[in-house]
C-alpha positions in Angstrom: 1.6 -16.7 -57.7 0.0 -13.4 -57.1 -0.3 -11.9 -53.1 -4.4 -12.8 -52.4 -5.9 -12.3 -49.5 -8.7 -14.2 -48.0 -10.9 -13.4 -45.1 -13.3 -16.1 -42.9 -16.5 -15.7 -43.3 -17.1 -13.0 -40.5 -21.0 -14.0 -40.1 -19.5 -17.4 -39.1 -16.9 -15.7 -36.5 -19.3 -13.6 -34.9 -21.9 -16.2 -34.0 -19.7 -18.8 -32.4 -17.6 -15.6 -30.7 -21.3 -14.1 -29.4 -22.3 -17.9 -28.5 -19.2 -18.0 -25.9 -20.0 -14.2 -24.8 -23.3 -15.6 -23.9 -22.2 -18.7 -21.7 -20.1 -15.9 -19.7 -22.8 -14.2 -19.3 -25.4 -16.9 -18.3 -22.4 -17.5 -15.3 -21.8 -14.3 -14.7 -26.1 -13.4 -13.9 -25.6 -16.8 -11.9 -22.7 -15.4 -10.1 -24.7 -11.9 -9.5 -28.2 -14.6 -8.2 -25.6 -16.3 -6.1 -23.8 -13.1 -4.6 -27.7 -11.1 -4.1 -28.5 -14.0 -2.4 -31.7 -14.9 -5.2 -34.3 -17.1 -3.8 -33.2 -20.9 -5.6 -36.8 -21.5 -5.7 -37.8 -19.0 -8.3 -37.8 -20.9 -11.8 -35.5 -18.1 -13.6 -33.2 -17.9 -10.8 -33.0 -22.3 -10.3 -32.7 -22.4 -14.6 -29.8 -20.3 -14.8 -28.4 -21.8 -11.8 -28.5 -25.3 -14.2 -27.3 -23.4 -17.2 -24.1 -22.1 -15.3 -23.3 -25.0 -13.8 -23.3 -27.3 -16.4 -21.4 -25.0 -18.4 -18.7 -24.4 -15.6 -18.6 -28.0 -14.3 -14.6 -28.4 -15.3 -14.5 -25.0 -13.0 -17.1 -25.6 -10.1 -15.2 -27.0 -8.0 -11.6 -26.3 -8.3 -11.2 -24.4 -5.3 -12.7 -26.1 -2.3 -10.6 -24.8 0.6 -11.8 -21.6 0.4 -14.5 -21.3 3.3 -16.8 -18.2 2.9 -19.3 -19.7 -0.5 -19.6 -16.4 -1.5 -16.0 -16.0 -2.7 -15.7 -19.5 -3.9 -18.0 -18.9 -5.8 -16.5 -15.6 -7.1 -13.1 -17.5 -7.9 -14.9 -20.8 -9.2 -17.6 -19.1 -11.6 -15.2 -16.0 -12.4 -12.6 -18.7 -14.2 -14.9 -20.1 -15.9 -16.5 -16.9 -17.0 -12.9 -15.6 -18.0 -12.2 -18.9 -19.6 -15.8 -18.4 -21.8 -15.0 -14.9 -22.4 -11.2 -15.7 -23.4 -12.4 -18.6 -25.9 -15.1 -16.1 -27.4 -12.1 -13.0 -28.0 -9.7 -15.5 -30.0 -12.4 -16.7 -32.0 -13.2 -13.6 -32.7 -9.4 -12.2 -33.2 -8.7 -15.1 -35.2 -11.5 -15.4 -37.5 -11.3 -12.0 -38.8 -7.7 -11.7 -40.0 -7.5 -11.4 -43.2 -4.8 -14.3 -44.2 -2.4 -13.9 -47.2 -1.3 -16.8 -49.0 1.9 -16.3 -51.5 
């Protein structure tokens, strides 16, 4: 059988790759409210706040012992972030190889 190759259909691969860029990013504008010390009363500021942490709650708490809330919540929400953005580059890696079949 003749060398074909196939590709994913990249339209696919790019949403679902942008679609985990853009969880990162909803935790990462958390992290920046968080770190600039937002006011938790504004709406936009208390609705990203819900965003990021229900989209980091296997994250949000896995380091504890770490005093200052500041950096826990630069280790805490920066996982998860990485996680999101790690998850979003092998999609998008994956799903665009062309694949041969013999």
């Amino acid at each position: 059988m003749p060398y074909v190759a196939t590709r994913h259909n990249p339209v696919i691969v790019h949403i679902i790759a942008a679609v985990f860029w853009l969880i990162a990013l909803i935790i990462l504008l958390h992290l920046a409210f968080v770190l600039l010390e937002a006011n938790p009363g504004n709406p936009l500021v208390d609705f990203m706040a819900d965003l990021a942490n229900w989209f980091s709650w296997l994250f949000r708490d896995m380091f504890t012992g770490i005093e200052d809330p500041k950096v826990r919540a630069v280790v805490n929400y920066g996982i998860a972030a990485l996680v999101f953005l790690a998850i979003g580059g092998v999609v998008s890696g994956v799903g665009g190889r062309r694949r041969g079949h013999n």
